[in-house]
N, C-alpha and C positions, 0 to 999 in steps of 0.2 A: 710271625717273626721268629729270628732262629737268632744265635751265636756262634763265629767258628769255632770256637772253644768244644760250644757242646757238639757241632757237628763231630770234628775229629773225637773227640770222646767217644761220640757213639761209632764212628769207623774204627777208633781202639780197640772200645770191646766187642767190636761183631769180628775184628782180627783174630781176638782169642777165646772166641765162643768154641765148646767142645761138641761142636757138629760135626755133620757128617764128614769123610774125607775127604769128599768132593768139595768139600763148605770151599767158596772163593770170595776174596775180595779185591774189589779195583777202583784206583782214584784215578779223576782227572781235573784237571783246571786250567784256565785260561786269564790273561790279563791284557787288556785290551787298553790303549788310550788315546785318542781322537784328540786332534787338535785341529782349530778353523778359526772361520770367521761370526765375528757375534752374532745373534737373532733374539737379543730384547725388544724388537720394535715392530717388525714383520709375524716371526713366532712360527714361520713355516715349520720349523723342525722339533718343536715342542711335542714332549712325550708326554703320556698321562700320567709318570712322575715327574714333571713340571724339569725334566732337563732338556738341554739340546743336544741331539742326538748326534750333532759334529764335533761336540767338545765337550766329551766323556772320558771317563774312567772307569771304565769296568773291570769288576775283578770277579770271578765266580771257582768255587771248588764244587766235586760232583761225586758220588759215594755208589759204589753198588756193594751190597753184600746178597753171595745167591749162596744160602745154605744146602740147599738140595738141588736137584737141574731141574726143578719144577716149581721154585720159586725164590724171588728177587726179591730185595727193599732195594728202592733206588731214591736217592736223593742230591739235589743242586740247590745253593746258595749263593745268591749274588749280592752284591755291592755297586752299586752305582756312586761316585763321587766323595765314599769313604760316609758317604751320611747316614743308609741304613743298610740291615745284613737283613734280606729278606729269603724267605725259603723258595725260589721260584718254582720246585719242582719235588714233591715228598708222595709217592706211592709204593704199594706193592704189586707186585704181575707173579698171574699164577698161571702156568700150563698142566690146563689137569686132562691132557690129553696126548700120551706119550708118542713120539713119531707126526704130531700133526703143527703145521705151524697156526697153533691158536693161543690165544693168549686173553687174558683178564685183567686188569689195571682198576686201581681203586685209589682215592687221595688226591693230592693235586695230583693233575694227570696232562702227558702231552697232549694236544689239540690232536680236533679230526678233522673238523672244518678247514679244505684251502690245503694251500703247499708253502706259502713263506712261512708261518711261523709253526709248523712242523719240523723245520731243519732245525737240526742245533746249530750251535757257535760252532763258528772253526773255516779253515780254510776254504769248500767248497759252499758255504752255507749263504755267504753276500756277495759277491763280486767287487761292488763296490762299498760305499761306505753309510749312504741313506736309507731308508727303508721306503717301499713302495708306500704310495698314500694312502691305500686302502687301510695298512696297518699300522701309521704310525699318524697320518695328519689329524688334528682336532676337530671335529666338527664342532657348532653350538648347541649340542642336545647334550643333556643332564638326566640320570635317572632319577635323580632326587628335589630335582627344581623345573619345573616345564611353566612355557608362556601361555599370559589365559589369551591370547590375542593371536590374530598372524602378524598384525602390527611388532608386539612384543619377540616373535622369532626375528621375522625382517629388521629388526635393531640390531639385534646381534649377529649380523652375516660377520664371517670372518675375524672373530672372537671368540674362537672356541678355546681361545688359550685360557678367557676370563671369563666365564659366562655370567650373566645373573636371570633370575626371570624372579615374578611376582608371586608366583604357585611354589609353596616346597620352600627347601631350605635357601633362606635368603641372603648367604655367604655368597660371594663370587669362586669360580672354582671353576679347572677345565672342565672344557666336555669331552666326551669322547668320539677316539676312532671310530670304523666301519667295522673293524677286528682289531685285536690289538696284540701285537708282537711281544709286548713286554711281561706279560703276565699268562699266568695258567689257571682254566679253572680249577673246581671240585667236585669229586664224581666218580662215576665208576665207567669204563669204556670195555666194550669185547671188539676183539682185532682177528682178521683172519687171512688168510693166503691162500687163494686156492688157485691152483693152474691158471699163474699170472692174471689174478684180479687181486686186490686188495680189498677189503671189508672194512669198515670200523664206524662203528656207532656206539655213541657214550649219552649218558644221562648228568647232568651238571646244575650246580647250583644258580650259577649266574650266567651273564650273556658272553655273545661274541666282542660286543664293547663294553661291556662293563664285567669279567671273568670275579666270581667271589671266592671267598674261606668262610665267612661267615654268610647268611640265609639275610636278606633284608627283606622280599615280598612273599615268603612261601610259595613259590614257583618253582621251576623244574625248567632247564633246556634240554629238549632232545636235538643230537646233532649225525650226520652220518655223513661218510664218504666213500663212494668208488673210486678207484682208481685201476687202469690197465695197461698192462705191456706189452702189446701186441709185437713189437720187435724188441731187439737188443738197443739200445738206444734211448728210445720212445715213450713216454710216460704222459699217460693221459687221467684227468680225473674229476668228478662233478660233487658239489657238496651239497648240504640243506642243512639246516636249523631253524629252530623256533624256540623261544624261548621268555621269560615273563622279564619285561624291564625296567618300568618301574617300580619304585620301594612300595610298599605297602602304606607309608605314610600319605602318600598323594592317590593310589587306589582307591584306601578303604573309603577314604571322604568322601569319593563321588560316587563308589557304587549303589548309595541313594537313591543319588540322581538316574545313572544311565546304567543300572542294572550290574548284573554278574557280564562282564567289558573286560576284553583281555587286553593288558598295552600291551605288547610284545615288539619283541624285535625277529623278527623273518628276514633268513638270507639264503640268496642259491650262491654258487659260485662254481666256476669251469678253471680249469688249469692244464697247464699242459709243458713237457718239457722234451728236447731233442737234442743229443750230444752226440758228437762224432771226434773220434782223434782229438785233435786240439779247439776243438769249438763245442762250446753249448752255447740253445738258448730256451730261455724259458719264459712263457707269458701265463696272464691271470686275470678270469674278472668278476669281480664280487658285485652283487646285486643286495642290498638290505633297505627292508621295510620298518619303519618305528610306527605303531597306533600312538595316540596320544588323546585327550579329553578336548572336546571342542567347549572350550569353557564360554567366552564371551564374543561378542561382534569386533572385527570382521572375523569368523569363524576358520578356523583348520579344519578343513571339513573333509579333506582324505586325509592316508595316509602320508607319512613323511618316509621318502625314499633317498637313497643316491645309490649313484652305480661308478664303480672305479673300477679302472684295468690298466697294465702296465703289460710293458715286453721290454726284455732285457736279454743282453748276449756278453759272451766271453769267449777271447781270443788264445790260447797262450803262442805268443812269437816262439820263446822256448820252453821248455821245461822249468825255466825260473822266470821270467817275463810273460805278463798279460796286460792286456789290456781289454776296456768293459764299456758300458752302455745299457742305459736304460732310460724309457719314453712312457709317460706317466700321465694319466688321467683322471681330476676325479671332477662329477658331477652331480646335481640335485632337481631333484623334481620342484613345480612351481605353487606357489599361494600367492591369495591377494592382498592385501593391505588398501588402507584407509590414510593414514599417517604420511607411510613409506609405499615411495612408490604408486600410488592412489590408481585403482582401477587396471594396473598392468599385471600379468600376471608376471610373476618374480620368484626366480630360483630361490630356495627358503636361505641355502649358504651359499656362498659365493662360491661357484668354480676355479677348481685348479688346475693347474698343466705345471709340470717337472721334468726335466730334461738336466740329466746327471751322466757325467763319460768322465772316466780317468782309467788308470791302471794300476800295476803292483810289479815287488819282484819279491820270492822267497827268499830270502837272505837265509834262510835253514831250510828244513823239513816241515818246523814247524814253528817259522817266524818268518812272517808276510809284512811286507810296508805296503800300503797304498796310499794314491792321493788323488782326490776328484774334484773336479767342476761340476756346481749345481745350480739351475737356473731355475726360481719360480717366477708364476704370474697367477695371477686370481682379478677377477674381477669387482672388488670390492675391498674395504679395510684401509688403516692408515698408510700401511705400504701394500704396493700391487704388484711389486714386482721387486726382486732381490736377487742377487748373485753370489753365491757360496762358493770359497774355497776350503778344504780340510785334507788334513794326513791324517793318518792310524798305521802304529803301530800291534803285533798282533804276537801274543806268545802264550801256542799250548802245549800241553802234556799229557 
């Protein structure tokens, strides 16, 4: 947690630090606010800070101070709905290799895994106004609470906004993404550019769906990504992770039982992106594995998987007008149940499909309106299907 008080404080005095001459500093910020239609009952758009992603307030300020050309403090602080000021984004980056584009990042640090929540806020960063499912929809997995059953999962299809289970902390409480957009781990990442490839692999505290600041199972994520540009345009890229997922609280207990057992979460993911003149489009697909403790009868006896991919495009009619589109999938591997479902096998969550198209017009440089239609459906849950309308408003600097 941070204050803008102290933030600007510390952008005051890294202003008038007696550094070198070269010493720079640069602000930016953005205020964002989304208006739509409600999702208390459905929950498709629920983030894993418990908001709807179509009827926000965001407000975020952003800080570099680069004392020598060889090393930066960079830092972002966001706000969602005026309730907390959290630090989304506090490293330092060191280039200790003059002429080369390499770089070092330590602290919260941007992501490496994937290409959506690699972009920052700002005009080309969403098209529209949703996020892909991969990184924003709840699924019902918990790192701090898992079901001893496949009964106990198959309960909870399509209540990942409120989960519970019998194992672990027995609060109800979302569960998480595939990846998640809103947060950043902790960690240290090396970045490199070489004759159009991209490099970057980082070491991190917590997962791609659960990202930490503090340590809850003594694990470690390793993550890395290629990416290449083989033409002007064209942007291709492939990720991996692995990483420890649940807390230590629900580990230690059973390594009794089933030994030195890693839960982890494992994901590959492919991306890919191509813009020409007035058109881009860019697609994505994340593949994630969760282990988990096959505790009691009917047993969870593999891994728990899903696999989500989108494709999305943007038009501009002119240089102030666009219009956007994006096609959204997400899926789950099956178990069996006793209770639910009895002897079928059954997707553990309920599949989704997304289908979201609207547009925008600049009204500045650097203030965007847009407004979209959003269609879900899932196969399970009190509601199966729902229809979204939202605006956003968008002002940075």
């Amino acid at each position: 947690m941070c204050t803008w008080r102290r933030l600007v404080a510390i952008l005051l005095a890294a202003a008038a630090w007696p550094a070198a001459a070269h010493a720079q500093v640069a602000v930016s910020g953005e205020a964002t606010v989304t208006v739509g239609s409600k999702d208390e009952v459905a929950y498709f758009n629920y983030t894993d800070y418990e908001h709807n992603a179509l009827r926000l307030l965001r407000l975020s300020l952003a800080g570099m101070w680069r004392p020598t050309e060889r090393l930066a403090f960079l830092t972002e602080v966001r706000s969602e709905n005026i309730e907390h000021v959290v630090a989304y984004a506090l490293y330092i980056r060191v280039r200790p290799l003059k002429g080369r584009n390499f770089d070092i990042q330590a602290g919260r640090i941007p992501p490496v895994f994937g290409a959506f929540a690699r972009r920052s806020y700002g005009a080309d960063a969403n098209p529209l106004i949703g996020y892909p499912l991969a990184y924003q929809y709840l699924t019902s997995l918990r790192p701090d609470a898992i079901p001893a059953t496949a009964d106990d999962l198959l309960f909870m299809r399509a209540r990942g906004w409120r989960a519970s289970y019998p194992v672990g902390d027995p609060v109800p409480a979302p569960g998480v993404p595939l990846v998640t957009a809103y947060r950043w781990d902790t960690g240290v990442q090396a970045h490199a550019v070489i004759k159009g490839v991209d490099l970057a692999a980082a070491i991190t505290r917590g997962t791609l769906a659960n990202p930490r600041v503090d340590d809850d199972n003594h694990g470690r994520q390793l993550a890395a990504r290629i990416g290449y540009t083989p033409i002007v345009g064209l942007i291709v890229g492939v990720s991996a992770s692995d990483g420890e997922f649940l807390t230590s609280a629900i580990s230690d207990t059973y390594s009794p039982v089933f030994g030195s057992v890693r839960y982890a979460q494992r994901a590959y993911g492919v991306d890919g992106e191509y813009s020409r003149g007035y058109f881009m489009m860019r697609g994505e697909l994340v593949h994630s594995r969760w282990n988990i403790p096959a505790l009691n009868l009917p047993l969870i006896e593999n891994p728990l998987t899903a696999t989500s991919g989108y494709v999305e495009g943007r038009y501009r009619l002119t240089p102030r007008y666009f219009i956007a589109a994006r096609g959204d999938r997400l899926t789950f591997s099956r178990i069996t149940g006793q209770r639910f479902f009895a002897g079928i096998p059954t997707p553990w969550d309920a599949p989704v499909t997304r289908i979201e198209g609207g547009g925008g017009v600049y009204i500045l440089r650097n203030l965007v309106a847009r407004a979209i239609v959003q269609r879900n459906l899932r196969d399970a849950g009190r509601v199966t299907n729902r229809t979204y309308v939202s605006g956003q408003l968008s002002y940075w600097f």
